[in-house]
ZADO-1210 file (C-alpha; in nm, 4 decimals, padded with zeros to 6 digits):
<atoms>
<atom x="00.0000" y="00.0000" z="00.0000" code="UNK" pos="1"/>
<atom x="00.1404" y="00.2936" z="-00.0928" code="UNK" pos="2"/>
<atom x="-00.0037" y="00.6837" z="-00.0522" code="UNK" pos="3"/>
<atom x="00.1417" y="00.9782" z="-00.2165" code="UNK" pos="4"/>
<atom x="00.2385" y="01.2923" z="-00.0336" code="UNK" pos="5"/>
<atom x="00.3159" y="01.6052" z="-00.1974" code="UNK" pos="6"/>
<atom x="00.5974" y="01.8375" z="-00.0467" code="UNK" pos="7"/>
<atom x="00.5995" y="02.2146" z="-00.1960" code="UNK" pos="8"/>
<atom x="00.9004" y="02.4129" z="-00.0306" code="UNK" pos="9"/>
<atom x="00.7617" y="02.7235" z="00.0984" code="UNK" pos="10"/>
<atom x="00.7905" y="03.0352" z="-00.0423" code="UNK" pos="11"/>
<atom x="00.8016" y="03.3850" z="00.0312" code="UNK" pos="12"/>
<atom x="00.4611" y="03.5551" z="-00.1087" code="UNK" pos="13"/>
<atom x="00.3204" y="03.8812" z="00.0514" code="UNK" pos="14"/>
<atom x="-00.0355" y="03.7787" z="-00.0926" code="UNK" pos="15"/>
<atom x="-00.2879" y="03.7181" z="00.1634" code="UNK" pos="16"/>
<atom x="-00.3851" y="03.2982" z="00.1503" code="UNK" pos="17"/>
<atom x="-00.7323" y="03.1782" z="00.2883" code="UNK" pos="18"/>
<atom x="-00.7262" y="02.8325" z="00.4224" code="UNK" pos="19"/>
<atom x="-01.0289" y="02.6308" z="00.3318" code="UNK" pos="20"/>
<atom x="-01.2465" y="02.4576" z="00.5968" code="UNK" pos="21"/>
<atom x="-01.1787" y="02.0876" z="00.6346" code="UNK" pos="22"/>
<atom x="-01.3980" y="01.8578" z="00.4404" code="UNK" pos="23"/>
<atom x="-01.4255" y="01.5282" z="00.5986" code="UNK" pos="24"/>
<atom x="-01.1469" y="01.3133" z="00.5121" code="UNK" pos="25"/>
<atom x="-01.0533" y="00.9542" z="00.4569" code="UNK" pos="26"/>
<atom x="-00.8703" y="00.7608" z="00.7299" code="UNK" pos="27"/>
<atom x="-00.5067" y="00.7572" z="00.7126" code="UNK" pos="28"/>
<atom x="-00.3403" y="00.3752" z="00.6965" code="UNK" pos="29"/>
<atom x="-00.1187" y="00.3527" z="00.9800" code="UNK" pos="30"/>
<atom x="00.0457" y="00.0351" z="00.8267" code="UNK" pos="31"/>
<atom x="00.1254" y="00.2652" z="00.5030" code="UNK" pos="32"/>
<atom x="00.4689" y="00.0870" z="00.3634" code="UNK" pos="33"/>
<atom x="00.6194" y="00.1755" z="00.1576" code="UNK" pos="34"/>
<atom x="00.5708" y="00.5681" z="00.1249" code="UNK" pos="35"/>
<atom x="00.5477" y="00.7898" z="-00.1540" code="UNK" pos="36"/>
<atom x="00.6686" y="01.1737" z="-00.1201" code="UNK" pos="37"/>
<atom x="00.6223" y="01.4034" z="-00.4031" code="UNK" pos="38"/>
<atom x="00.8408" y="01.6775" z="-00.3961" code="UNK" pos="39"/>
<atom x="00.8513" y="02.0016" z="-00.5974" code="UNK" pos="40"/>
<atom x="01.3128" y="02.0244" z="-00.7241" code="UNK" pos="41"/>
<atom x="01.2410" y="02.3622" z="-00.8262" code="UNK" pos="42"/>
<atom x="01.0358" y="02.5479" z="-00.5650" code="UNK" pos="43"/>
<atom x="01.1368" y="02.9207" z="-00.6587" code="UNK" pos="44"/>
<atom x="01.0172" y="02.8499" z="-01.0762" code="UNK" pos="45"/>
<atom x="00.7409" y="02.9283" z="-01.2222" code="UNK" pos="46"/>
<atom x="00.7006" y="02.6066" z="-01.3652" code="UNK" pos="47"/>
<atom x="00.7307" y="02.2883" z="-01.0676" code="UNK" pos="48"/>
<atom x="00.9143" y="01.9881" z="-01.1757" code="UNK" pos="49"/>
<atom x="00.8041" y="01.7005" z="-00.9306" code="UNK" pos="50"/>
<atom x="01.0109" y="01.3788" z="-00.8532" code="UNK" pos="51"/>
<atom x="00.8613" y="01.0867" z="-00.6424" code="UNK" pos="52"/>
<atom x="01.0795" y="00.9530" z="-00.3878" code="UNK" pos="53"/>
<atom x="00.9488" y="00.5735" z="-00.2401" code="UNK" pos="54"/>
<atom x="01.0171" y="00.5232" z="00.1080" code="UNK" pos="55"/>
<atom x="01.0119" y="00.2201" z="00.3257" code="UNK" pos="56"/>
<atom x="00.8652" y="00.3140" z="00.6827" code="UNK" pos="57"/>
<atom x="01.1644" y="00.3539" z="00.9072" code="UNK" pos="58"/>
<atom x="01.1918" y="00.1256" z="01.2568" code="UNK" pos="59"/>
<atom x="01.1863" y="00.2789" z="01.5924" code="UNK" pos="60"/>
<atom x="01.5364" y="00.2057" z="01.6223" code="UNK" pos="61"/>
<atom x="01.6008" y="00.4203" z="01.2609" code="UNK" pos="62"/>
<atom x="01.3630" y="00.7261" z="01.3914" code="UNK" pos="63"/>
<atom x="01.5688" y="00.7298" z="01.6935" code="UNK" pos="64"/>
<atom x="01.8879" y="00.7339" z="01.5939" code="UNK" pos="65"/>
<atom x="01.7654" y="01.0048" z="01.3487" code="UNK" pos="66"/>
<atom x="01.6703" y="01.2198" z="01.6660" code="UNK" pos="67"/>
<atom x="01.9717" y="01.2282" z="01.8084" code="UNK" pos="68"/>
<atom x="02.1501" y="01.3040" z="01.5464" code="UNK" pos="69"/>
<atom x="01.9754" y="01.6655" z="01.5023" code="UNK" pos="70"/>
<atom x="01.9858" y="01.8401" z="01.8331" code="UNK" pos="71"/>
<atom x="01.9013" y="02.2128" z="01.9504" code="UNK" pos="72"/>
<atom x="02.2119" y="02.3560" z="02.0050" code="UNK" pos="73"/>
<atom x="02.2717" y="02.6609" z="02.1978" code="UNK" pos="74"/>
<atom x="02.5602" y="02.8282" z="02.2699" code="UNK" pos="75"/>
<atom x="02.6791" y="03.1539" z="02.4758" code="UNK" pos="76"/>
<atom x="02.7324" y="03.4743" z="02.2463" code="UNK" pos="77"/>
<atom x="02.8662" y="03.7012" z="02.4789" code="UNK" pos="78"/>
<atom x="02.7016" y="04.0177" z="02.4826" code="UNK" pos="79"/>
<atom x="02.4920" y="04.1691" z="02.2692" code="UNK" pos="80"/>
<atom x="02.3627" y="04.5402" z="02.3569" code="UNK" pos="81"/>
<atom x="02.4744" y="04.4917" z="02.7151" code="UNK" pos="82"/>
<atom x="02.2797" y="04.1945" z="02.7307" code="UNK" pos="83"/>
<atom x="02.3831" y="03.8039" z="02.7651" code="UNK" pos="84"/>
<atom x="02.2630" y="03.6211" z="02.4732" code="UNK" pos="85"/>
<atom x="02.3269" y="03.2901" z="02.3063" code="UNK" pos="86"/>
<atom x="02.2577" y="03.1910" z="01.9785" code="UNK" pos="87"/>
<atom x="02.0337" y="02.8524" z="01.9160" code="UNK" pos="88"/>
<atom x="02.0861" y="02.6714" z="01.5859" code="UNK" pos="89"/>
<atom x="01.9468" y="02.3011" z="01.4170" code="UNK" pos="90"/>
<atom x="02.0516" y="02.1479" z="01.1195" code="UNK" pos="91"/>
<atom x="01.8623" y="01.8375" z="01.0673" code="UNK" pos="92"/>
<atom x="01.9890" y="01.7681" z="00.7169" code="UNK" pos="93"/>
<atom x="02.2872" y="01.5182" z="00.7878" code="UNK" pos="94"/>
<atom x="02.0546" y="01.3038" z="00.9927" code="UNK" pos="95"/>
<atom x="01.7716" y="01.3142" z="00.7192" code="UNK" pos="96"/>
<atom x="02.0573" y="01.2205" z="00.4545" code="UNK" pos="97"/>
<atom x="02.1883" y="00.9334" z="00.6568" code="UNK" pos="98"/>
<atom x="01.8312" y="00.8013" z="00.6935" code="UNK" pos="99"/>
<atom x="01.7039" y="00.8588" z="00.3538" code="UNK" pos="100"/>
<atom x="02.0236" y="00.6286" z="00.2369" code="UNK" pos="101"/>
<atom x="01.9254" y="00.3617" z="00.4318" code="UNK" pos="102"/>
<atom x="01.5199" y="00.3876" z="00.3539" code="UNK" pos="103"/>
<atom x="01.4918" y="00.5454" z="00.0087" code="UNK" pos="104"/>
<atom x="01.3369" y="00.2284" z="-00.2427" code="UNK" pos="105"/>
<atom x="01.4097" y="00.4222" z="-00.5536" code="UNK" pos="106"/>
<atom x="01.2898" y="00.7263" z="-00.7741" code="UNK" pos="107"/>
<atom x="01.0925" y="00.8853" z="-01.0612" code="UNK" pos="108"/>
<atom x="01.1514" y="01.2042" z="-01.2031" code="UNK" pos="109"/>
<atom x="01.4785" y="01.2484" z="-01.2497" code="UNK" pos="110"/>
<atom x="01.6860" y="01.2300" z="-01.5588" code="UNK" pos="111"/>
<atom x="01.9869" y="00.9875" z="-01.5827" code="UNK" pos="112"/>
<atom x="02.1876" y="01.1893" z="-01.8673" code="UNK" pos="113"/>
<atom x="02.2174" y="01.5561" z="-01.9688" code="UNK" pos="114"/>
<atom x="01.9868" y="01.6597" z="-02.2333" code="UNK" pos="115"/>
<atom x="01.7491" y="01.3229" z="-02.1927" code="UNK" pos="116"/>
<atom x="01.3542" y="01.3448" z="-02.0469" code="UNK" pos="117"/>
<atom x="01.3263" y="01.2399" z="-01.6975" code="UNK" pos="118"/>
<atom x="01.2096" y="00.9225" z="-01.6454" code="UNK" pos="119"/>
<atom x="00.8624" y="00.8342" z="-01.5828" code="UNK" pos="120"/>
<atom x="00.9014" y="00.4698" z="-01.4541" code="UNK" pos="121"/>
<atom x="01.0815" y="00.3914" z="-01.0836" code="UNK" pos="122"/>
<atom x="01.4169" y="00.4025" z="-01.1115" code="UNK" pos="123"/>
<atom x="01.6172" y="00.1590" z="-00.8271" code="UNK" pos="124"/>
<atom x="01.8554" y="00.3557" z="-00.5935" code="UNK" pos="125"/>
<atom x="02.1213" y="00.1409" z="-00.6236" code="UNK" pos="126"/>
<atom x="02.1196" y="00.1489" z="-01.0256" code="UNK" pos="127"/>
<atom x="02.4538" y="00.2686" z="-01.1939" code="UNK" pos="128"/>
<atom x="02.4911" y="00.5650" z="-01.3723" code="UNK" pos="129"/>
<atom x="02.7624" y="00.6869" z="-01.5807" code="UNK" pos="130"/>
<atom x="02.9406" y="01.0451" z="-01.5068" code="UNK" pos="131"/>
<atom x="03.1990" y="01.2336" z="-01.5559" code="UNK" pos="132"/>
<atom x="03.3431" y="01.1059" z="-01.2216" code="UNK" pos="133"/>
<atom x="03.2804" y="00.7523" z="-01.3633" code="UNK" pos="134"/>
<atom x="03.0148" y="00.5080" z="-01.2695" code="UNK" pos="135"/>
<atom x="02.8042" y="00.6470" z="-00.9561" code="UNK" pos="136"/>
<atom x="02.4889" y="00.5026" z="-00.7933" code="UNK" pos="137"/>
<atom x="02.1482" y="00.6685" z="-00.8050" code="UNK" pos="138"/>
<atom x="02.1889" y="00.6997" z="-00.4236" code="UNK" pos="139"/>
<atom x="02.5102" y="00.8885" z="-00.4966" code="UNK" pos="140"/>
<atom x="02.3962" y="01.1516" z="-00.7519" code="UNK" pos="141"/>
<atom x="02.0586" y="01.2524" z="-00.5770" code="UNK" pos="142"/>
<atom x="02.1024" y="01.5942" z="-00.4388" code="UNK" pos="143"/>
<atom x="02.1164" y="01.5805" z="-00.0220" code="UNK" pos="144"/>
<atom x="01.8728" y="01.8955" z="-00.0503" code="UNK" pos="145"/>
<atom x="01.6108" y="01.6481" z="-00.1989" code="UNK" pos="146"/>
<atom x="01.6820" y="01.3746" z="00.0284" code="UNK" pos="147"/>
<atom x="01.5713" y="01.6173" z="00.3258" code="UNK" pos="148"/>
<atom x="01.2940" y="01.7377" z="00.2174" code="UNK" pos="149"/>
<atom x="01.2330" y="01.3610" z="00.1070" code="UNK" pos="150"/>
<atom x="01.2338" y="01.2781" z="00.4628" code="UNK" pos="151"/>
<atom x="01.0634" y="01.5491" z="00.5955" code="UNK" pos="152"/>
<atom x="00.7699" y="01.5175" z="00.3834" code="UNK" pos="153"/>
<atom x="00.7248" y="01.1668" z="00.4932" code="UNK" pos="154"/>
<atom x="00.5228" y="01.2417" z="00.7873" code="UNK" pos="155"/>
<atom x="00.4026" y="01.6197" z="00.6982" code="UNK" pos="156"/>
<atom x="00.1337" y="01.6781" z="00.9717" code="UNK" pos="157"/>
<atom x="00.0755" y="01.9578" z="01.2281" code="UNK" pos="158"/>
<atom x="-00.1037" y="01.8956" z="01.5502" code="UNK" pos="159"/>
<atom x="-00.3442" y="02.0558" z="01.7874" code="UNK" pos="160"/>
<atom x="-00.5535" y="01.9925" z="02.0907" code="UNK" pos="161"/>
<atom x="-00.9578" y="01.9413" z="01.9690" code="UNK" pos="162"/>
<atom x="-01.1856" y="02.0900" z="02.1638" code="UNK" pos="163"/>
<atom x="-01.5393" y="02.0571" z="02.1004" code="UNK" pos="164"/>
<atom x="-01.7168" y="02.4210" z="01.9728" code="UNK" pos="165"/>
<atom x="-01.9848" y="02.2734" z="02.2545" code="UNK" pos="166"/>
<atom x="-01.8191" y="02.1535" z="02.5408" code="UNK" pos="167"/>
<atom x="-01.7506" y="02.4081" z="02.8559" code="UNK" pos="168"/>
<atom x="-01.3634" y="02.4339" z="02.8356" code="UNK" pos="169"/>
<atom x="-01.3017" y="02.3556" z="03.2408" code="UNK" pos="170"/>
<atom x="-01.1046" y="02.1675" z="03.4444" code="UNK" pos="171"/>
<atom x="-01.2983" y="01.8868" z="03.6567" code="UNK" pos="172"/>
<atom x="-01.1059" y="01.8346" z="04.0158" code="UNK" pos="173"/>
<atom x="-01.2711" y="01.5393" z="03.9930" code="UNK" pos="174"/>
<atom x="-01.0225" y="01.3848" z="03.7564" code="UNK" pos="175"/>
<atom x="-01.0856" y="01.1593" z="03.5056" code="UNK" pos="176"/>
<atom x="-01.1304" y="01.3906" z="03.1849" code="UNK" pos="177"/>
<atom x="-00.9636" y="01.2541" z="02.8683" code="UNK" pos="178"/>
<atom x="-00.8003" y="01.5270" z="02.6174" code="UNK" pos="179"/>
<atom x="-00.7844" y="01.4991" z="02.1984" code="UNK" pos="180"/>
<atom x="-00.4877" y="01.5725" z="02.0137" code="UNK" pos="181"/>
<atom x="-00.5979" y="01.6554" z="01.6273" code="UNK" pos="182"/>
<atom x="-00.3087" y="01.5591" z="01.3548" code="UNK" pos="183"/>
<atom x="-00.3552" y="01.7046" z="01.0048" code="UNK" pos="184"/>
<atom x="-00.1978" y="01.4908" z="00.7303" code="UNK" pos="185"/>
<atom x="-00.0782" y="01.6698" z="00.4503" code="UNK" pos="186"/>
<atom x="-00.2869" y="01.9485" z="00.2173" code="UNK" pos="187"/>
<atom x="-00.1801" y="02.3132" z="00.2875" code="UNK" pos="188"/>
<atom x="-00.0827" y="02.3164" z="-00.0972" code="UNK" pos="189"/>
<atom x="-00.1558" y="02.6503" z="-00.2085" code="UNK" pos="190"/>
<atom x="-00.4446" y="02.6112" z="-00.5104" code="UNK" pos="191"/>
<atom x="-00.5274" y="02.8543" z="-00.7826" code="UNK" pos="192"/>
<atom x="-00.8404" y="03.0188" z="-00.6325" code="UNK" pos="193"/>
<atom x="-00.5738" y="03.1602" z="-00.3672" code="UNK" pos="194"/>
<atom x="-00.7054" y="02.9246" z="-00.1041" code="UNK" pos="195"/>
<atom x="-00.4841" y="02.5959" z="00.0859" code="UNK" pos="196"/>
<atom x="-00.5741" y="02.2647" z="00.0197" code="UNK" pos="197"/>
<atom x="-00.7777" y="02.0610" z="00.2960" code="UNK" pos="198"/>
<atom x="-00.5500" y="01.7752" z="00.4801" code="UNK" pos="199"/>
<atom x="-00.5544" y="01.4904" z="00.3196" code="UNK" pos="200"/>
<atom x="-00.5962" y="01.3013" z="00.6148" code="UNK" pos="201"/>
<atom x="-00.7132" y="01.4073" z="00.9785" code="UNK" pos="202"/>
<atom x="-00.6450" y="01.1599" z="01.2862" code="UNK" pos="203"/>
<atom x="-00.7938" y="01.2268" z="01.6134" code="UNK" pos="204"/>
<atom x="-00.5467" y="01.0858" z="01.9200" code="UNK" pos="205"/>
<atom x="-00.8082" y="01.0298" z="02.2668" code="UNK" pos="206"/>
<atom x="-00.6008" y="01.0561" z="02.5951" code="UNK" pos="207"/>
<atom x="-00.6315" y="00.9971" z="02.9461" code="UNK" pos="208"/>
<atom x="-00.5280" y="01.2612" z="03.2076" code="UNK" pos="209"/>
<atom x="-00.1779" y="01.2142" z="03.2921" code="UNK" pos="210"/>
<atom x="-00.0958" y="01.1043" z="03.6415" code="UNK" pos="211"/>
<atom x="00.1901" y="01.3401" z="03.8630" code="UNK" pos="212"/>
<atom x="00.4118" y="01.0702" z="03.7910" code="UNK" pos="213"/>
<atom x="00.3755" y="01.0915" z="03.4191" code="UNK" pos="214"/>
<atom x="00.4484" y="01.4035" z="03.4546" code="UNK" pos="215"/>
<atom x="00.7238" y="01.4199" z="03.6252" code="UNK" pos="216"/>
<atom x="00.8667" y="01.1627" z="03.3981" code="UNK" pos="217"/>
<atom x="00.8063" y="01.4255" z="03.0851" code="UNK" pos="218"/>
<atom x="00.9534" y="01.6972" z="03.2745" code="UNK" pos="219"/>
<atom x="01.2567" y="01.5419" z="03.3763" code="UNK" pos="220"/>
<atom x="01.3203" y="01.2189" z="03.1000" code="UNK" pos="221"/>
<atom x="01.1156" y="01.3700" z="02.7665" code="UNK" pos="222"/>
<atom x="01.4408" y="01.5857" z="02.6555" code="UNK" pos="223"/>
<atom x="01.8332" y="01.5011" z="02.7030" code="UNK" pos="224"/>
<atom x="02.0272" y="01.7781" z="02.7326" code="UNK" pos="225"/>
<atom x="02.4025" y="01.7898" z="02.7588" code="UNK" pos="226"/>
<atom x="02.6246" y="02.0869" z="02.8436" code="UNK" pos="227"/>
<atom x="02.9559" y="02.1258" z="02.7486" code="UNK" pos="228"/>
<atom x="03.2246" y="02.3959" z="02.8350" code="UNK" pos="229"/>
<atom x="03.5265" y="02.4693" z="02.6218" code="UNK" pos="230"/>
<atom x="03.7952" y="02.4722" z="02.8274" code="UNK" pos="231"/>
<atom x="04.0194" y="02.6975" z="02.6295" code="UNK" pos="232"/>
<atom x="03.7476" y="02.9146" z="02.5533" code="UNK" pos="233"/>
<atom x="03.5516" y="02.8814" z="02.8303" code="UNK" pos="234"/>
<atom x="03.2531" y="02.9126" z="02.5742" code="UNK" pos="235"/>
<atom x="02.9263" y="02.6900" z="02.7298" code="UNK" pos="236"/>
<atom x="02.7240" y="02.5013" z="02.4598" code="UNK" pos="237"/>
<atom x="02.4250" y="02.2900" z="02.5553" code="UNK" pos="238"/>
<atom x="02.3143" y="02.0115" z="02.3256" code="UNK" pos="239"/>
<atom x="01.9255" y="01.9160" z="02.3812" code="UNK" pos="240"/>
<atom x="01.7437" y="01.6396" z="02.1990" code="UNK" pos="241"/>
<atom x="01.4225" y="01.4653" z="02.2010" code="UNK" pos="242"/>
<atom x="01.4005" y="01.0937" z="02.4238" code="UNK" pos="243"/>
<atom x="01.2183" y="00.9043" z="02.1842" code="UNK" pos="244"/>
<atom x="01.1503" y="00.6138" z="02.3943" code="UNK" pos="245"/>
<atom x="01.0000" y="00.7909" z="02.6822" code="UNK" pos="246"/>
<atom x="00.7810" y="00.9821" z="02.4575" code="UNK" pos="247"/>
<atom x="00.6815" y="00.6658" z="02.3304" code="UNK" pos="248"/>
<atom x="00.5958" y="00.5207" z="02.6331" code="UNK" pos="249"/>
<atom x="00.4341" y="00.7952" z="02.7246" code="UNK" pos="250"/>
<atom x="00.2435" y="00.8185" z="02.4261" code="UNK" pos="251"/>
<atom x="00.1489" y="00.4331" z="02.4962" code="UNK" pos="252"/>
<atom x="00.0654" y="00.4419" z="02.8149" code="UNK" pos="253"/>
<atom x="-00.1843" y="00.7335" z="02.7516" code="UNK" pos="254"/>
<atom x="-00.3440" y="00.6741" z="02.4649" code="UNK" pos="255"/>
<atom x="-00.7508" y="00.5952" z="02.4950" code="UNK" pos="256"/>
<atom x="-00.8263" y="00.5739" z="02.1547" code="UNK" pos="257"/>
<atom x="-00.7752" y="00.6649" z="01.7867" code="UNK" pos="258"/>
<atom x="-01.0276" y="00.8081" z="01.5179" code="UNK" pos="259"/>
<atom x="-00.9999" y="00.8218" z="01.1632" code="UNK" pos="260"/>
<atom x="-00.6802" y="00.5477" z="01.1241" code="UNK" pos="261"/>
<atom x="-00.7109" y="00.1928" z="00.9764" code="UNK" pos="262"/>
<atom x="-00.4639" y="-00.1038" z="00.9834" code="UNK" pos="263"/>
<atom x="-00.4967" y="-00.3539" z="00.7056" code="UNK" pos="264"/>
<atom x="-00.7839" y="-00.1471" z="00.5754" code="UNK" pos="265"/>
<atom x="-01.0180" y="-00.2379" z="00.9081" code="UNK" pos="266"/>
<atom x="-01.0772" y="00.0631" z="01.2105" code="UNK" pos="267"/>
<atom x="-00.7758" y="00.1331" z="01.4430" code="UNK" pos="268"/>
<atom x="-00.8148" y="-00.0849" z="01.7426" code="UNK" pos="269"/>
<atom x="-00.6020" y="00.1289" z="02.0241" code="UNK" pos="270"/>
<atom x="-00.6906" y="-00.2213" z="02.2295" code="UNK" pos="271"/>
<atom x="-00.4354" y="-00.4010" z="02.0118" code="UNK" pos="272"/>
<atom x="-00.0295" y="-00.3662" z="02.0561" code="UNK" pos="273"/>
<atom x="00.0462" y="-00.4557" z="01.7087" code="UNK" pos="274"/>
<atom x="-00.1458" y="-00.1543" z="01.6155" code="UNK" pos="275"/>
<atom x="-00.0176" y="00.0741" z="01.7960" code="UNK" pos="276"/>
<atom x="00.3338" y="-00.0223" z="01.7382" code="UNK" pos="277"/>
<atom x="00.2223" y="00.0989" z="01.3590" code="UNK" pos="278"/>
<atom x="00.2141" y="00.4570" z="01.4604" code="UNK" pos="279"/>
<atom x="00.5156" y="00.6420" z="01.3666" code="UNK" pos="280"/>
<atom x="00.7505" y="00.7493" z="01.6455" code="UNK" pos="281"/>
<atom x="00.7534" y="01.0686" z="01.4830" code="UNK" pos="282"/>
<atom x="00.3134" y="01.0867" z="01.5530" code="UNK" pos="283"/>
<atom x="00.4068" y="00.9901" z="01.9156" code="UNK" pos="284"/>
<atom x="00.6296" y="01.2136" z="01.9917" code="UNK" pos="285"/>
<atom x="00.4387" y="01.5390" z="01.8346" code="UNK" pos="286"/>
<atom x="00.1308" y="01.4429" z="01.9750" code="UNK" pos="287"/>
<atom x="00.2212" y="01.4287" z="02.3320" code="UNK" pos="288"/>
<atom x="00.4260" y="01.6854" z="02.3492" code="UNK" pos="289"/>
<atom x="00.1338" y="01.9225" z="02.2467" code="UNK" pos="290"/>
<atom x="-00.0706" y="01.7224" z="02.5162" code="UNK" pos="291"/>
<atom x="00.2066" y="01.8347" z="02.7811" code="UNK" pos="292"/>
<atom x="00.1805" y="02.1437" z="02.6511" code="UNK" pos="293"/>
<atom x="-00.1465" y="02.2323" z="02.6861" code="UNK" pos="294"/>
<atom x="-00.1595" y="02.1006" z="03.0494" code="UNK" pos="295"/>
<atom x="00.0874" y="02.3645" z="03.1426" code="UNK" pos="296"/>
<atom x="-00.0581" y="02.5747" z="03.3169" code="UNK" pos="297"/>
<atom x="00.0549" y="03.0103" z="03.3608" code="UNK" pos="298"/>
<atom x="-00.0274" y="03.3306" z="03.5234" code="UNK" pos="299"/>
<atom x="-00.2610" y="03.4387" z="03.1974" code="UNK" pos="300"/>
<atom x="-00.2690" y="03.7611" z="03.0890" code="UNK" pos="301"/>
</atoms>
């Protein structure tokens, strides 16, 4: 089963977009494998020239190692109008590369010589190609700027907490309430009336409240963070990344139920393990850390 996902690299535009309501939506397969990502090469051209990139879904133990490999880091600047400040940067293109080498199925799109049409049929990653440099791979020649946006359109979803236009938004002492966590799959293309495309998918994640130990296990286990201090320098850098696996078992542990998903073309059954072990790390971890989130409370305004 495959589902294709198009990718158009944003743009700057000054002209005022509407985003169209939602329309109901099909469910989203979470066994999808492998994955198809359309992506626009040429996002600053009139005219778009799309390859297809096919995907296998990644393991846990793949999506992890690709989170480590992209931390926040944040290091001291010194001072800046009087001020201490520090300057926070994240470059998550080596660990999409490394991962979209050891995913990526193969290719359409592309064109194997100068001067010839791209090819329309799937072309394998590991076929041979002949350069200037002598005989490369597919794998080889694709740009790395395609093979990160190749990876980050896999999973191209935002997420927010869905509250019900009817429901009195309050907080029961009681206990016992259960919070939804919307995901929007894909759409957001911008179409030629001047509105954005619907998602192409919308998944509803139903969880229970989290206990004070839960919490205290986000808090303190849901992001590493690592500080180092040059000691010529004296310059401090932190490193802070994502813990995939306790946002997973977080994510596990919480989870109620789940609306609008399928696996093997039959309702999501948030009863069964082998189901949820379909969702992507990458849903987990988004979705309950806008659950956290929300839960925080502050002072107002």
């Amino acid at each position: 089963m495959t589902e294709q996902l198009n990718i158009e690299e944003p743009t700057n535009t000054t002209e005022e977009v509407k985003p169209e309501t939602p329309t109901k939506t099909k469910a989203y397969p979470m066994d999808m494998n492998p994955i198809e990502v359309r992506i626009n090469i040429y996002p600053n051209l009139e005219k778009a020239h799309y390859t297809v990139h096919k995907l296998r879904k990644p393991t846990f133990e793949e999506e992890e190692e690709r989170e480590r490999k992209m931390p926040l880091i944040t290091t001291d600047a010194g001072k800046v109008e009087g001020s201490e400040a520090s300057s926070m940067t994240i470059d998550d293109e080596p660990a999409n590369t490394a991962l979209y080498d050891k995913i990526a199925l193969s290719v359409s799109g592309y064109a194997l010589k100068r001067g010839e049409k791209p090819s329309g049929d799937a072309i394998s990653l590991d076929d041979e190609v002949e350069t200037g440099n002598g005989s490369q791979t597919v794998r080889q020649l694709i740009p790395v700027s395609h093979k990160n946006t190749a990876i980050n359109g896999m999973f191209p979803s935002k997420f927010e907490v869905d509250v019900p236009e009817d429901e009195e938004f309050s907080f029961a002492l009681g206990g016992g309430r259960e919070w939804r966590v919307r995901q929007d799959i894909g759409g957001g293309e911008k179409r030629e009336d001047g509105t954005l495309a619907p998602p192409n998918f919308q998944v509803y994640y139903t969880f229970r409240e989290p206990s004070e130990l839960e919490r205290k296990k986000f808090r303190t286990r849901a992001i590493a963070a690592l500080t180092l201090r040059n000691p010529k320098t004296g310059v401090i850098t932190e490193r802070r990344s994502t813990n995939l696996k306790v946002l997973r078992e977080l994510f596990d542990a919480l989870l109620v139920g789940v609306d609008g998903a399928t696996v093997g073309g039959s309702a999501f059954r948030a009863s069964d393990p082998t189901h949820i072990d379909m969702i992507p790390a990458n849903f987990k971890k988004s979705s309950v850390i806008k659950l956290f989130g929300m839960l925080e409370a502050d002072l107002g305004n």
